[in-house]
KEDREN-955090 format. One record per residue (C-alpha): residue number from 1; x, y, z; residue in one letter. Coordinates in nm, 3 decimals. Layout:
BEGIN
+------+---------+---------+---------+------+
: bado :       u :       v :       w : doke :
+------+---------+---------+---------+------+
:  NUM :       X :       Y :       Z :    A :
...
+------+---------+---------+---------+------+
//
This chain:
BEGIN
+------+---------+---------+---------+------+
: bado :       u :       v :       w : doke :
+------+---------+---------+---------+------+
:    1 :   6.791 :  11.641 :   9.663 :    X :
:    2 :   6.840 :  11.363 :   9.951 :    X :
:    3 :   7.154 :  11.109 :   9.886 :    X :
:    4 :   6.993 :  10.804 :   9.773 :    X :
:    5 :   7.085 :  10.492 :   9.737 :    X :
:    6 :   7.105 :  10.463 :   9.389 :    X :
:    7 :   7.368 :  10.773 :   9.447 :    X :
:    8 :   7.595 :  10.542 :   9.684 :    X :
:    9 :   7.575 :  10.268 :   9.421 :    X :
:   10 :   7.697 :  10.494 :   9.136 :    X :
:   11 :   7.960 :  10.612 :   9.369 :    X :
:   12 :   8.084 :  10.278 :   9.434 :    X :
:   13 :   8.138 :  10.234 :   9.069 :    X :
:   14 :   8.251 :  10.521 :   9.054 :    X :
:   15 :   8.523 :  10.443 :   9.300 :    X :
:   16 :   8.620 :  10.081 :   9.096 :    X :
:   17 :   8.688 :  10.248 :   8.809 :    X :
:   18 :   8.913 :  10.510 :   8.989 :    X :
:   19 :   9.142 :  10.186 :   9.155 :    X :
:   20 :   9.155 :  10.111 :   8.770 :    X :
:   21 :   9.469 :  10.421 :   8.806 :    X :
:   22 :   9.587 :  10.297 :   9.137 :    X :
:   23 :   9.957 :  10.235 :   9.024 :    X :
:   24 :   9.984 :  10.540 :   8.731 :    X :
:   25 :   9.830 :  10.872 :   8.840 :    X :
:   26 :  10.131 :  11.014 :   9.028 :    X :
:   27 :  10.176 :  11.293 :   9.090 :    X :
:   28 :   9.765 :  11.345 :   9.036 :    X :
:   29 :   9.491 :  11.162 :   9.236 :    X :
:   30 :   9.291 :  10.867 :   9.158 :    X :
:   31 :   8.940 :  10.935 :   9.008 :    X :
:   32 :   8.669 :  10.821 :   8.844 :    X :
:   33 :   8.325 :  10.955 :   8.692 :    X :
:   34 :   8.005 :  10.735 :   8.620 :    X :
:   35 :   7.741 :  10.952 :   8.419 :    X :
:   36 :   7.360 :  10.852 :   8.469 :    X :
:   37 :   7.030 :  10.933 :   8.259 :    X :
:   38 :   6.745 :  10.856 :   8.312 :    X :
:   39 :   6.868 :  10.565 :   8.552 :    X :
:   40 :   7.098 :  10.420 :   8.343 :    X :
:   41 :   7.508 :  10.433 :   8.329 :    X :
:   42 :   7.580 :  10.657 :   7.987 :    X :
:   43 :   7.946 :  10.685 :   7.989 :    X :
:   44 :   8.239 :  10.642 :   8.215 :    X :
:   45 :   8.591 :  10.702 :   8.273 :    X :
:   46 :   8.898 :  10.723 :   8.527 :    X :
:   47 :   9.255 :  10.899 :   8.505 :    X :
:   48 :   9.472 :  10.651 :   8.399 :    X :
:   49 :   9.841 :  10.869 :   8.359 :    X :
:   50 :   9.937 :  11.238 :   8.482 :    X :
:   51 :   9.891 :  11.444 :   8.158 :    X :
:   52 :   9.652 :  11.201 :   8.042 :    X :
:   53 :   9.216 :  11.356 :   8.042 :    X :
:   54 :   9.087 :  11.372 :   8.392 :    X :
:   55 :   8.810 :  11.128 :   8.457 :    X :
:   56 :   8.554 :  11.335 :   8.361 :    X :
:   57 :   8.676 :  11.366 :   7.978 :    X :
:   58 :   8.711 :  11.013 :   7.921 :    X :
:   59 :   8.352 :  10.925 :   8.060 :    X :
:   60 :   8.214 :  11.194 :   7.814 :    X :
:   61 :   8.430 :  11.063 :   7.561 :    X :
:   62 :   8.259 :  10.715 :   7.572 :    X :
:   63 :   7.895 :  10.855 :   7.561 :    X :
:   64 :   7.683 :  10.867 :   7.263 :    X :
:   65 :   7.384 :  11.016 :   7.389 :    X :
:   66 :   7.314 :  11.370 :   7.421 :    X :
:   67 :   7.468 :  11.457 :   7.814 :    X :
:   68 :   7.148 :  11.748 :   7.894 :    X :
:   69 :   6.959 :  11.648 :   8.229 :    X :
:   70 :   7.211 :  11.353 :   8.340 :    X :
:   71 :   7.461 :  11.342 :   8.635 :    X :
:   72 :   7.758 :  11.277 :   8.678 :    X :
:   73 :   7.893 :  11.079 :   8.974 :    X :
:   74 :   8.321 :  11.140 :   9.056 :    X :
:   75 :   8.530 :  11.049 :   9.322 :    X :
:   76 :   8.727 :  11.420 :   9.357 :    X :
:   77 :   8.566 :  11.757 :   9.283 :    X :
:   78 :   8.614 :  11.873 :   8.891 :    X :
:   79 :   8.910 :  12.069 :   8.846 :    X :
:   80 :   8.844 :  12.446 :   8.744 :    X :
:   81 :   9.163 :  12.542 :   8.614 :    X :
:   82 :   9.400 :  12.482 :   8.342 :    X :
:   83 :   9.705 :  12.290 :   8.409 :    X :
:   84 :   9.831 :  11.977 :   8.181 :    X :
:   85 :   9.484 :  11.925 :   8.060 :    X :
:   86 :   9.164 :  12.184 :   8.023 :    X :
:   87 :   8.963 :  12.280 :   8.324 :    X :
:   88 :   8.681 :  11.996 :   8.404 :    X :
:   89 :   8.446 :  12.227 :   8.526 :    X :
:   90 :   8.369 :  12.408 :   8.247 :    X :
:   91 :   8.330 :  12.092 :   7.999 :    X :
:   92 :   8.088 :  11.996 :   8.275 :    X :
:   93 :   7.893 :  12.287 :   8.235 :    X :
:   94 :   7.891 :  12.317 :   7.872 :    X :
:   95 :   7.756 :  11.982 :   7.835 :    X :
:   96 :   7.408 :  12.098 :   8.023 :    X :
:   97 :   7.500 :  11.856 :   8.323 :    X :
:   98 :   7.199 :  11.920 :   8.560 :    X :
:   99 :   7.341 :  11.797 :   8.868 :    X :
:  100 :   7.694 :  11.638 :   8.974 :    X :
:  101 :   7.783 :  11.425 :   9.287 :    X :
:  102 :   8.110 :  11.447 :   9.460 :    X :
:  103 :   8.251 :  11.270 :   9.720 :    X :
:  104 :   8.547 :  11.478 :   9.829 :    X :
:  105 :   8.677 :  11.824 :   9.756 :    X :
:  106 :   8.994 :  11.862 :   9.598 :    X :
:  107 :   9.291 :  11.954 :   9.929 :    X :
:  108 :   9.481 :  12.095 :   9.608 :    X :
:  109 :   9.461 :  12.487 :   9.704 :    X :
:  110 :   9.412 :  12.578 :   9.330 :    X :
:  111 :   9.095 :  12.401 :   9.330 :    X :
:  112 :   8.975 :  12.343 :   9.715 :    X :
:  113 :   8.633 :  12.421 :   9.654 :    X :
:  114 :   8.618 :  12.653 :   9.364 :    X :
:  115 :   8.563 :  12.389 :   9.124 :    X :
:  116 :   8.249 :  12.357 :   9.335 :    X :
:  117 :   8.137 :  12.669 :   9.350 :    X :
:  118 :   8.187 :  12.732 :   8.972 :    X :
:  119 :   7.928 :  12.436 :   8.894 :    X :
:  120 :   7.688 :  12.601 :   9.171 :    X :
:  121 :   7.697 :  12.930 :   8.997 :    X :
:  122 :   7.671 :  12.758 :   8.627 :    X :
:  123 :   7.285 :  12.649 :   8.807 :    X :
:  124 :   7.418 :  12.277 :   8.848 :    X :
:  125 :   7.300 :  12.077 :   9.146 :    X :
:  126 :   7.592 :  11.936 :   9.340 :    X :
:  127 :   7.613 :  11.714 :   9.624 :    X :
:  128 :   7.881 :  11.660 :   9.828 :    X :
:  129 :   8.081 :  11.400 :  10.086 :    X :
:  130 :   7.902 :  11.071 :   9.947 :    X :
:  131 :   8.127 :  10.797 :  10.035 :    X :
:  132 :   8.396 :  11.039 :  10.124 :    X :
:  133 :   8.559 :  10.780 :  10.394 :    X :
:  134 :   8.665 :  10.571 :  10.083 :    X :
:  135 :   8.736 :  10.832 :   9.840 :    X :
:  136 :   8.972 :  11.011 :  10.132 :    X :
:  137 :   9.156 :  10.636 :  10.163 :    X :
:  138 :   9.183 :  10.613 :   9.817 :    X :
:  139 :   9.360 :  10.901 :   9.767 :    X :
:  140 :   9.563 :  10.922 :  10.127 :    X :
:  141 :   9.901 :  11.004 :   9.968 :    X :
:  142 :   9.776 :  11.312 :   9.772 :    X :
:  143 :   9.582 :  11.446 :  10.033 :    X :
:  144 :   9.871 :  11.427 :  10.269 :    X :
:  145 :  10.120 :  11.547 :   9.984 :    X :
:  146 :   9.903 :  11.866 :   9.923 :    X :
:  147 :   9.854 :  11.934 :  10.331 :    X :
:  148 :  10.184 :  11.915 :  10.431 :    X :
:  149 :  10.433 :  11.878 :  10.121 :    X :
:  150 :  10.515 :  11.502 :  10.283 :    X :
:  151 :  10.394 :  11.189 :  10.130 :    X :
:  152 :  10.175 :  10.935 :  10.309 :    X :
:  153 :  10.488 :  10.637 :  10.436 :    X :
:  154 :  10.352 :  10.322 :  10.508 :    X :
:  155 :  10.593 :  10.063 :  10.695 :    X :
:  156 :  10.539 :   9.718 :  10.591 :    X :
:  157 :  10.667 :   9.460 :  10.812 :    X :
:  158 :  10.675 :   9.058 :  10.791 :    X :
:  159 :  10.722 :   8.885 :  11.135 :    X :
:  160 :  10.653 :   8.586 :  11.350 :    X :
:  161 :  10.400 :   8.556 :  11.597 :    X :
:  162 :  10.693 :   8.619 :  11.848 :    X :
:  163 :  10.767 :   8.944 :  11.684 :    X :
:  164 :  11.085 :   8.839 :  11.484 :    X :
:  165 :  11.145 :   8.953 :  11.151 :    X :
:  166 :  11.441 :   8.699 :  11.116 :    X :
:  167 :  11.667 :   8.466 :  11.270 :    X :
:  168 :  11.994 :   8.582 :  11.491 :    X :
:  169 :  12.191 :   8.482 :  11.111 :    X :
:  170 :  11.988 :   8.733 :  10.918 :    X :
:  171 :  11.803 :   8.447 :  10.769 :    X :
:  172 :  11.474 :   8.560 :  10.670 :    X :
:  173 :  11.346 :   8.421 :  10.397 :    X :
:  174 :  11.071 :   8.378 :  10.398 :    X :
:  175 :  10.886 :   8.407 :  10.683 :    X :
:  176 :  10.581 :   8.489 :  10.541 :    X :
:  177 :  10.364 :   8.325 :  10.243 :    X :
:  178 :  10.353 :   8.400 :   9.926 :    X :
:  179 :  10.044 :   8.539 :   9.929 :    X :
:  180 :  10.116 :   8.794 :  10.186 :    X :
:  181 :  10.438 :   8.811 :   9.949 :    X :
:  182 :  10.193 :   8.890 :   9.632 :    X :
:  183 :   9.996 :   9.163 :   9.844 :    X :
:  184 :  10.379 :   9.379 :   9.934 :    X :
:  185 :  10.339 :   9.393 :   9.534 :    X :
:  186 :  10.030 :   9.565 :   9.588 :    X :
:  187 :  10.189 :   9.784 :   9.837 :    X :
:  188 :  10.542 :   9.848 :   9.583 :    X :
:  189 :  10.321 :   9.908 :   9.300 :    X :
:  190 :  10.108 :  10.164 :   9.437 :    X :
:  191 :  10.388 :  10.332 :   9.595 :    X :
:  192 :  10.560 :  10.617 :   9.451 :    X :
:  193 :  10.884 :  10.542 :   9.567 :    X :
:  194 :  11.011 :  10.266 :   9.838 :    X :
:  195 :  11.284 :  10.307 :  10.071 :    X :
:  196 :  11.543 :  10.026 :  10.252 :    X :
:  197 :  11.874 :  10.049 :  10.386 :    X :
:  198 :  12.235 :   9.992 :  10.321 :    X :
:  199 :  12.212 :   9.694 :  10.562 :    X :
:  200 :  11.895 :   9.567 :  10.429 :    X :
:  201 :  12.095 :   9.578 :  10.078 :    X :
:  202 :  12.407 :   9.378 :  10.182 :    X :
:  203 :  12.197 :   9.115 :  10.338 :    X :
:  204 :  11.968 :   9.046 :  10.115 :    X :
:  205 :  12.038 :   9.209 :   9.778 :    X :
:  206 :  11.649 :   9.261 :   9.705 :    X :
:  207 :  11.520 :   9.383 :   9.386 :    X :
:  208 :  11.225 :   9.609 :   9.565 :    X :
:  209 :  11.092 :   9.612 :   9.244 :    X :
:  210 :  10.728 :   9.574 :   9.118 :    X :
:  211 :  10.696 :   9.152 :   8.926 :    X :
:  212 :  10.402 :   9.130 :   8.716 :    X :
:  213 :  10.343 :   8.750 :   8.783 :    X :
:  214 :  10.373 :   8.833 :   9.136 :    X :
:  215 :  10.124 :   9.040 :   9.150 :    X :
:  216 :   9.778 :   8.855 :   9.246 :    X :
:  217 :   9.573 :   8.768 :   8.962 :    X :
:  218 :   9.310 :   9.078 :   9.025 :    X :
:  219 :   9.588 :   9.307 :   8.958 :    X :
:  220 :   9.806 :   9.136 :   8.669 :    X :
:  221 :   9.611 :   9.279 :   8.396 :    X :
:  222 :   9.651 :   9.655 :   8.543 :    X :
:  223 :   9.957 :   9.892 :   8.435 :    X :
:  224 :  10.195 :   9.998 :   8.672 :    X :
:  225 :  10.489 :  10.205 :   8.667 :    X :
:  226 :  10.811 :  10.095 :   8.857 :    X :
:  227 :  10.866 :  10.291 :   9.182 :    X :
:  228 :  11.147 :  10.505 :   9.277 :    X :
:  229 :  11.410 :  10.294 :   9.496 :    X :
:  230 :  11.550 :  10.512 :   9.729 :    X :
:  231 :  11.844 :  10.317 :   9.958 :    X :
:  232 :  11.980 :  10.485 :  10.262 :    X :
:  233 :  12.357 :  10.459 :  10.262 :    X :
:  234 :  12.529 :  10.673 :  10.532 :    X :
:  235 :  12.806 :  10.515 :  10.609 :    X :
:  236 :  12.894 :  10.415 :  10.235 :    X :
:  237 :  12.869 :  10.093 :  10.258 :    X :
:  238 :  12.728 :   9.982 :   9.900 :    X :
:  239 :  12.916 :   9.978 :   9.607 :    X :
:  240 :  12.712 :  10.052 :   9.252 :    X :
:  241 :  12.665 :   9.707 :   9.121 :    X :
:  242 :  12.418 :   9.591 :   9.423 :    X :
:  243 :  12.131 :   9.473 :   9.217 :    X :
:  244 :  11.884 :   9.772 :   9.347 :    X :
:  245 :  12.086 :  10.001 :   9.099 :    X :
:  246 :  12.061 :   9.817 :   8.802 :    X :
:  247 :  11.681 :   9.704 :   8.750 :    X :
:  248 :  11.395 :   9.882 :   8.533 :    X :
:  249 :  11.321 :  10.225 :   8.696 :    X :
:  250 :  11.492 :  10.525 :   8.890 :    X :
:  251 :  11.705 :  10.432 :   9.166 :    X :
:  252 :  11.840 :  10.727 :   9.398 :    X :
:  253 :  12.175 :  10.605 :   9.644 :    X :
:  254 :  12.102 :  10.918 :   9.948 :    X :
:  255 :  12.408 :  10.958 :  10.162 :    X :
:  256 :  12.493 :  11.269 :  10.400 :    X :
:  257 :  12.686 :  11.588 :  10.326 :    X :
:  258 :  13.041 :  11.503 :  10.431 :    X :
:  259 :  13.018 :  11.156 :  10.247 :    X :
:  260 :  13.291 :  11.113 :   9.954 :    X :
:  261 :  13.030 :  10.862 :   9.794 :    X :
:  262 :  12.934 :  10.931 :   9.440 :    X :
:  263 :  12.882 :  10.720 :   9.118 :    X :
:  264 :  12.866 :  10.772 :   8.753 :    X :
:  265 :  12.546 :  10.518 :   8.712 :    X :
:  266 :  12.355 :  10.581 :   9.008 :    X :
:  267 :  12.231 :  10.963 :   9.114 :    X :
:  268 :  12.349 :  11.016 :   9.412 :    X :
:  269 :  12.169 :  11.277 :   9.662 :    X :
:  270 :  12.400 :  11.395 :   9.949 :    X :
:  271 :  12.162 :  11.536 :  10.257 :    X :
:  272 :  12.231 :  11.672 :  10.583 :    X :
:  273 :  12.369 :  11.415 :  10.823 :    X :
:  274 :  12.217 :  11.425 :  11.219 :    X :
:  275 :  12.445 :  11.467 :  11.519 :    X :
:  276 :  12.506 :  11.083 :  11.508 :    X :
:  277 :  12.593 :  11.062 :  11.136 :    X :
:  278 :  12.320 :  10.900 :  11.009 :    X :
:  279 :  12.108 :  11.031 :  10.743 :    X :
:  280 :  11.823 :  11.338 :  10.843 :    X :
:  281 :  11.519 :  11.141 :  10.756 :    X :
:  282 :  11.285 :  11.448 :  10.725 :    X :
:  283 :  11.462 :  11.587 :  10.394 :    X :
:  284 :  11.469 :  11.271 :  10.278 :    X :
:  285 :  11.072 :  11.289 :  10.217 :    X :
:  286 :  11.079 :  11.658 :  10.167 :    X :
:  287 :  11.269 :  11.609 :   9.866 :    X :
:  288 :  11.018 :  11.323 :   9.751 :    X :
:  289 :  10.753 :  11.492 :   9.839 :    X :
:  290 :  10.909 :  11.792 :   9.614 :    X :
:  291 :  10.916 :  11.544 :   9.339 :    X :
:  292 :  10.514 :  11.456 :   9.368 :    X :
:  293 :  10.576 :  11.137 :   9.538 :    X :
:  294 :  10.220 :  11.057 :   9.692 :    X :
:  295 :  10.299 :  10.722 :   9.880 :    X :
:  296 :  10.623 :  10.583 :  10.024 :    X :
:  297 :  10.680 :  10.216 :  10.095 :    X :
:  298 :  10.944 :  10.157 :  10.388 :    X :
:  299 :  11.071 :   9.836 :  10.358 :    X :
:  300 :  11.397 :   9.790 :  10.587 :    X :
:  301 :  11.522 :   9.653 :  10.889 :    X :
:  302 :  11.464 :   9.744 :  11.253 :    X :
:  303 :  11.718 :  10.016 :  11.318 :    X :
:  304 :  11.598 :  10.244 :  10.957 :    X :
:  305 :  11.247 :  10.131 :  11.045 :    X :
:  306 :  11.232 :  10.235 :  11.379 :    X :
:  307 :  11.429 :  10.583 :  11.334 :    X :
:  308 :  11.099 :  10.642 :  11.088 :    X :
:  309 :  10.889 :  10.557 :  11.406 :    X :
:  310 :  11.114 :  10.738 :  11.625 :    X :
:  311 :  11.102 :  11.082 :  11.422 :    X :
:  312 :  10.712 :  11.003 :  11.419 :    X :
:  313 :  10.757 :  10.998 :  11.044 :    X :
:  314 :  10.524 :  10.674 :  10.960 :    X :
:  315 :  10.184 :  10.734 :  10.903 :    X :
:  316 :  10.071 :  10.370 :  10.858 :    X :
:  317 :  10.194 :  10.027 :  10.996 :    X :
:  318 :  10.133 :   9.756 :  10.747 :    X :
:  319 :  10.255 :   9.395 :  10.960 :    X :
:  320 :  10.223 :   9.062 :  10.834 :    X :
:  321 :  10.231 :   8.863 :  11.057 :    X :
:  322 :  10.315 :   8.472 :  11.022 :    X :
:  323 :  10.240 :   8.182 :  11.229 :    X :
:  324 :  10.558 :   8.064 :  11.334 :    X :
:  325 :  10.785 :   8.104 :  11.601 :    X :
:  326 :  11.120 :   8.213 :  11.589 :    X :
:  327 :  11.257 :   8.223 :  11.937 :    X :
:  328 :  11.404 :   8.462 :  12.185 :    X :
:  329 :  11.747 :   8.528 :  11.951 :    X :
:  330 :  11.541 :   8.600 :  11.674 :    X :
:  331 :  11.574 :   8.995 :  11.521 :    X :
:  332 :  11.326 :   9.255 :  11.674 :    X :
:  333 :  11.028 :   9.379 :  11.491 :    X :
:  334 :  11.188 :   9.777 :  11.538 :    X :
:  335 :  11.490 :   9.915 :  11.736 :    X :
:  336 :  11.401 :  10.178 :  11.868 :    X :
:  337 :  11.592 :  10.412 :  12.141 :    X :
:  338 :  11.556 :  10.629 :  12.407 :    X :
:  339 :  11.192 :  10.450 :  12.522 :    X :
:  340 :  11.215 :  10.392 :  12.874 :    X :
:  341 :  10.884 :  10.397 :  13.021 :    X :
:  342 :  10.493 :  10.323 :  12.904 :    X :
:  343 :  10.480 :  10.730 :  12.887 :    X :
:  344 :  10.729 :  10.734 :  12.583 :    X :
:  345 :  10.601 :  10.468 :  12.388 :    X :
:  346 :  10.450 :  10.541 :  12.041 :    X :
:  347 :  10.097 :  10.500 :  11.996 :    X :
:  348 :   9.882 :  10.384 :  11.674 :    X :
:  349 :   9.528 :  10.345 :  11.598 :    X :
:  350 :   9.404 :   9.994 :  11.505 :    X :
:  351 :   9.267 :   9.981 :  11.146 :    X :
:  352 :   9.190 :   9.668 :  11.041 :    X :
:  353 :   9.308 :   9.299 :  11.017 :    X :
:  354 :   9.283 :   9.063 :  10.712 :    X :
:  355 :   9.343 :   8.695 :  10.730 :    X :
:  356 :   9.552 :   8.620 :  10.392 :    X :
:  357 :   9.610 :   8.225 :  10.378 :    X :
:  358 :   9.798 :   8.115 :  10.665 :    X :
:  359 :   9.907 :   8.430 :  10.754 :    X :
:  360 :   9.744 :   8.763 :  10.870 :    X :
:  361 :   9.796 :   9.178 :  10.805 :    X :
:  362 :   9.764 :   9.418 :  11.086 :    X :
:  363 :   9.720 :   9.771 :  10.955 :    X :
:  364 :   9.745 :  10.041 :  11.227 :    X :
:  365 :   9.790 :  10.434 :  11.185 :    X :
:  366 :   9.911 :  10.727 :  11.355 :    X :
:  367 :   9.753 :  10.756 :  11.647 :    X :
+------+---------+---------+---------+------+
//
């Protein structure tokens, strides 16, 4: 049967109710599942917490008509084996689902295509890859995470139109508004973890923290779970009672091998330190990525920020980008060494822009 577009419009609900678990579903994807009769929306559902029923379940659990002859619309292909929570596949196929439309396969090797091929050989109609583009954004961390064992690290960076993140002082709040401000909650909040710097720490003492009320309104009714703050600290230069360490959540204080640093209140993780003494970045998201970390915010200043660029270790650029200017003694956007010519210059792909009040976001990836 032909993709119609009844089948994209299902999908796009499908896909709303799957943002529903955009701050929870670590380490698991974020789906959802519409299920149509006869033309009409019988039941739906979307993972809400790892451990929790897959999308599937809880859009069967909400119908109260018998399921023979309908189909079911979800975002990820059904799981077909037993982990946390009973294969999908088979609760698909018991309920005399007659055809099932998917917009991406699952990159998770244990499934990868077998979920699939257990529905065709059940007799179920599936079709595959409608509105894959968004279900693939949607779910860019896990896809990456299950690829490569590396979450997806977006950068987020507020400057001027000059290109300055602050003044020569430091001095840089705020250059942006607080809208843009409301949509780095966004970013925190679906991030699995989010990284700064020792410097970033002593100047500013942030919180890095997910706010409720800062969220904007669309989101304030939606759980979230606090992300991981990770701080880079190789010289060992904090102390425990920075702020960062004592908020709601995990915080993790990474220093290298030789460093004397540790801490009864804060766990400390020692990794290998590069030629130069700073910090190996690469473990660094190994070890998250080891943890089921999907996405990674980087929020920090231009020397951490641009050793993530350097390494080629930053999958998206998220820059918001304010209009002011801040002069010629302003900070740099990213410090980055060692790029001499137009040949050695890192290269992104433009995304898309988005004027937010006075300001605007630039979103570029890796190129």
């Amino acid at each position: 049967m032909a993709v119609s577009d009844q089948d994209i419009a299902y999908m796009q609900h499908a896909l709303h109710l799957a943002e529903k678990g955009l701050f929870t579903t670590d380490p698991n994807p974020r789906v959802g599942c519409v299920l149509v009769k006869q033309n009409k929306i019988i039941g739906e559902g979307w993972h809400e917490y790892a451990g929790q029923p897959h999308a599937e379940v809880m859009a069967i659990q909400t119908t109260h008509v018998p399921l023979d002859g309908a189909c079911c619309y979800v975002t990820l292909e059904p799981c077909c084996h037993q982990g946390l929570t009973p294969p999908c596949t088979q609760l698909l196929i018991e309920s005399n689902i007659s055809r099932v439309v998917i917009a991406m396969t699952d990159p998770n090797p244990v499934v990868a295509g077998k979920g699939i091929n257990e529905l065709l050989e059940a007799g179920i109609e599936v079709e595959l890859g409608v509105l894959e583009a968004e279900a693939r954004e949607l779910n860019k961390g896990f896809i990456k995470r299950q690829n490569t064992g590396l979450p997806y690290v977006v950068c987020k960076q507020g400057m001027s139109i000059d290109a300055k993140t602050a003044m020569a002082s430091g001095e840089s709040q705020w250059i942006t508004g607080k809208q843009a401000r409301r949509e780095v909650q966004v970013l925190r909040a679906r991030s699995g973890a989010v990284i700064t710097g020792s410097g970033t720490v002593l100047v500013d003492n942030p919180s890095l923290n997910v706010r409720h009320a800062d969220l904007p309104l669309a989101y304030q009714q939606q759980p979230f779970n606090q992300p991981l703050r990770v701080i880079l600290d190789s010289k060992g230069k904090l102390t425990d009672e920075a702020t960062i360490f004592h908020l709601e959540g995990e915080a993790i204080w990474v220093t290298t091998e030789d460093s004397s640093l540790s801490s009864d209140d804060v766990e400390c993780l020692k990794i290998t330190a590069t030629d130069e003494g700073k910090i190996s970045l690469l473990p660094v998201l190994q070890w998250l990525g080891e943890r089921g970390i999907n996405e990674v915010l980087l929020e920090a200043g231009a020397n951490l920020a641009g050793a993530f660029v350097a390494d080629d270790l930053i999958d998206e650029l998220v820059i918001f980008m304010a209009p002011k200017v801040l002069g010629h003694k302003g900070r740099s956007l990213l410090n980055i060494p060692h790029i001499d010519k137009l040949t050695d210059a890192k290269t992104f792909q433009f995304k898309d822009v988005e004027v937010i009040d006075q300001d605007i976001r630039l979103r570029f990836i890796k190129g």
